[in-house]
Backbone bond lengths (Angstrom), bond angles and torsions (degrees), N, CA, C in turn:
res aa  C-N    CA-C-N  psi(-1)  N-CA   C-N-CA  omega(-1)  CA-C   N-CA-C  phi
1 X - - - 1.431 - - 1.517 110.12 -
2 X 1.333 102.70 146.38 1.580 98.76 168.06 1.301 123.44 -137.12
3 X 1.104 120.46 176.18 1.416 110.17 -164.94 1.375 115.85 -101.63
4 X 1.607 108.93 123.40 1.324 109.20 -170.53 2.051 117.43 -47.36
5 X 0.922 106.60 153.61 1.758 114.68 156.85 1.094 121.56 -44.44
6 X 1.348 127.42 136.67 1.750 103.93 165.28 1.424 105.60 -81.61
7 X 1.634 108.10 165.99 1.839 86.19 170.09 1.335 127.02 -87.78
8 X 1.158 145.23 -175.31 1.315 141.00 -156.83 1.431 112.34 -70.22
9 X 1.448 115.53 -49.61 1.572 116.04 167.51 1.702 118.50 -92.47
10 X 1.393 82.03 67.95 2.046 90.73 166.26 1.723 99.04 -116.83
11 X 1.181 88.88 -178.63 1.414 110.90 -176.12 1.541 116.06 -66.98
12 X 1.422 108.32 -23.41 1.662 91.14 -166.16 1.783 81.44 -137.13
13 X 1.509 106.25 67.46 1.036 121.34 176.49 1.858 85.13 -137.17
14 X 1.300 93.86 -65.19 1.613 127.25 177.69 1.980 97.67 -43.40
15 X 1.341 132.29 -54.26 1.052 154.95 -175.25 1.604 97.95 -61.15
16 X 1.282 115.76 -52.39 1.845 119.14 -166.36 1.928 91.12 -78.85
17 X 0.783 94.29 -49.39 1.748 104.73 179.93 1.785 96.61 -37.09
18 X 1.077 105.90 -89.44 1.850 135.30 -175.58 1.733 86.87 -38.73
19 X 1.884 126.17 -52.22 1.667 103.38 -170.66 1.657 104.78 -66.15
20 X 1.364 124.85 -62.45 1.347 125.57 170.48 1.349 137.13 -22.49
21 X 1.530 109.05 -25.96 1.597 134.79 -172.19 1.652 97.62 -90.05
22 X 1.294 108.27 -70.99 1.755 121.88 171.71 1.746 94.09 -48.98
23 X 1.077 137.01 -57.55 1.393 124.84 -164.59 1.491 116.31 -61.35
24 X 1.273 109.82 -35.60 1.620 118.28 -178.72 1.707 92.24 -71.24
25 X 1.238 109.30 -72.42 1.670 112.45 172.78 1.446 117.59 -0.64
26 X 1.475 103.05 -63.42 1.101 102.64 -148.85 2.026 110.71 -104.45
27 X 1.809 91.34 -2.42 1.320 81.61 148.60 1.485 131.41 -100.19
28 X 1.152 95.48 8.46 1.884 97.60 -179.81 1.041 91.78 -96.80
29 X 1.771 145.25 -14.06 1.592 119.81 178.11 1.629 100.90 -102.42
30 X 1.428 122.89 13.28 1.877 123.37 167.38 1.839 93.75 -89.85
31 X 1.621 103.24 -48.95 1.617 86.51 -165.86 1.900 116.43 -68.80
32 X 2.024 99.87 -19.85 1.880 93.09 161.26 1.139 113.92 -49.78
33 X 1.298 118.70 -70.80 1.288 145.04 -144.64 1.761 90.35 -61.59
34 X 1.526 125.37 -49.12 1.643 119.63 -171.54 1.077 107.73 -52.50
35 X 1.692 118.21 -40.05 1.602 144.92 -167.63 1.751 96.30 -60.16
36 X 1.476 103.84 -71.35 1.572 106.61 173.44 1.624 110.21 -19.09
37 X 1.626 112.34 -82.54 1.412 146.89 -148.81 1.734 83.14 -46.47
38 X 1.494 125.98 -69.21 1.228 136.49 -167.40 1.213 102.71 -55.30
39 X 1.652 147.20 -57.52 1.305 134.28 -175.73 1.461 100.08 -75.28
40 X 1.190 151.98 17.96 1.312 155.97 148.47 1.226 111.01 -61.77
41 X 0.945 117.65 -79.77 1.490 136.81 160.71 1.438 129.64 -38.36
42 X 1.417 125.32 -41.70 1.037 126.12 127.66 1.170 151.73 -15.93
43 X 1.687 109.40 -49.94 1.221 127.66 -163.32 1.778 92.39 -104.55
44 X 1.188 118.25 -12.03 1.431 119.19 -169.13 2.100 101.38 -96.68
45 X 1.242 103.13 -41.70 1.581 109.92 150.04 1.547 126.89 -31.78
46 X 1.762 83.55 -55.44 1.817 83.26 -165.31 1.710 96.58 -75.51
47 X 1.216 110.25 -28.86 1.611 118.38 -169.68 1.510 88.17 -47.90
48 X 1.667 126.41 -97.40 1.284 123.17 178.27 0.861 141.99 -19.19
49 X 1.408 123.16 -29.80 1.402 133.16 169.81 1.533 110.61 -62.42
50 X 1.553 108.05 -52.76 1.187 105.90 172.08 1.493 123.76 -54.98
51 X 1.378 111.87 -51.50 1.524 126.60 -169.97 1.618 80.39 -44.14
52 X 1.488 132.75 -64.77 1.298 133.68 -125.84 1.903 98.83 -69.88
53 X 1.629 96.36 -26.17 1.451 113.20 -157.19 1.708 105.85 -80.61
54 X 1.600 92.18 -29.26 1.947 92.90 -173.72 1.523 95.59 -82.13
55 X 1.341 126.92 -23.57 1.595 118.50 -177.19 1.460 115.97 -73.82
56 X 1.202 104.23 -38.86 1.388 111.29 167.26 2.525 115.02 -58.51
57 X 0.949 98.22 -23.60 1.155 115.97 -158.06 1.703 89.42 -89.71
58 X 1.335 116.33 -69.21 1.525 137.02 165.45 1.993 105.70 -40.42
59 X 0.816 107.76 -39.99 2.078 117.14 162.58 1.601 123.86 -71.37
60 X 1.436 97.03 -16.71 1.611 101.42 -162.58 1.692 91.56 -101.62
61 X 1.441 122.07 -28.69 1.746 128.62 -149.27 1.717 97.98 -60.40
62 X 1.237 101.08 143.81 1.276 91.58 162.53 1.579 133.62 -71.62
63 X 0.871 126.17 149.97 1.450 120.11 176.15 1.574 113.81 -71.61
64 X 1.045 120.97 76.10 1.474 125.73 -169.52 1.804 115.04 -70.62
65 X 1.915 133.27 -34.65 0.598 114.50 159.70 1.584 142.13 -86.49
66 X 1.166 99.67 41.57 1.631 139.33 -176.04 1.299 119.06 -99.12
67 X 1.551 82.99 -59.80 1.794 89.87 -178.23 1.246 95.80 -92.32
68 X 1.047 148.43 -44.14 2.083 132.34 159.18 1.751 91.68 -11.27
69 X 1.711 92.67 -92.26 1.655 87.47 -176.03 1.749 127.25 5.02
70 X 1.444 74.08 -93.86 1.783 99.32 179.36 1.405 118.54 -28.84
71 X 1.301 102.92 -61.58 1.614 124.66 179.01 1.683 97.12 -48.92
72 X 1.416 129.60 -50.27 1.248 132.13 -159.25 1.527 105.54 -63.88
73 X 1.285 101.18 -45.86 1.800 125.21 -166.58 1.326 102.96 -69.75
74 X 1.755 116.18 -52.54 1.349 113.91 178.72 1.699 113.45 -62.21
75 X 1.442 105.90 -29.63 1.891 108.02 173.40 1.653 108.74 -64.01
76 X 1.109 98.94 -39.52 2.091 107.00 -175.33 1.443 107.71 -70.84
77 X 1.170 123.12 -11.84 1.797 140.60 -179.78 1.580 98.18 -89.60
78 X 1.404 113.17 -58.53 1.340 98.93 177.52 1.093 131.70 -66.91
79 X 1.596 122.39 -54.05 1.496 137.40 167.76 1.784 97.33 -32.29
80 X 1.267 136.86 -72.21 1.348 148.45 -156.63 2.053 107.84 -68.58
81 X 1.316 99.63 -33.84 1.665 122.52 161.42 1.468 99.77 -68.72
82 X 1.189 153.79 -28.35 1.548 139.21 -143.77 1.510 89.29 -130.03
83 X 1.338 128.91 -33.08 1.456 132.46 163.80 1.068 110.72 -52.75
84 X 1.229 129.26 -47.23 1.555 138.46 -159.51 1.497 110.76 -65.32
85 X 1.736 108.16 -55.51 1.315 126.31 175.44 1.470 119.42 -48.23
């Protein structure tokens, strides 16, 4: 004997349908989600790179209210030099 078929609209026809549906589902929201994880990471790369690039940039600047200073002191040397004369 064997066991009849169910017919097409039974329940665990309806049931294999609904696992197959959830199964595809739920690999198209692992391969987003992998997609996500990788431009994460990515974007956290390029982040550092940058960070690494403005520190380097922030090391290189000149010290500008320094040389104001200087510049000021060397003007107060002359002015006080040209008085003198």
């Amino acid at each position: 004997m064997t066991t009849p078929e169910p017919p097409p609209d039974s329940a665990a026809v309806a049931l294999e349908r609904l696992r197959a549906t959830v199964e595809v589902g739920f690999a198209r929201l692992d391969g987003a989600l992998a997609l996500l994880v990788q431009r994460s990471n990515q974007t956290e790369a390029r982040l550092d790179d940058l960070e690494n690039r403005v520190d380097e940039l922030e090391d290189r600047r000149w010290p500008l209210p320094s040389i104001g200073a200087l510049v000021g002191l060397v003007g107060l040397m002359l002015a006080a030099l040209a008085q003198l004369r």
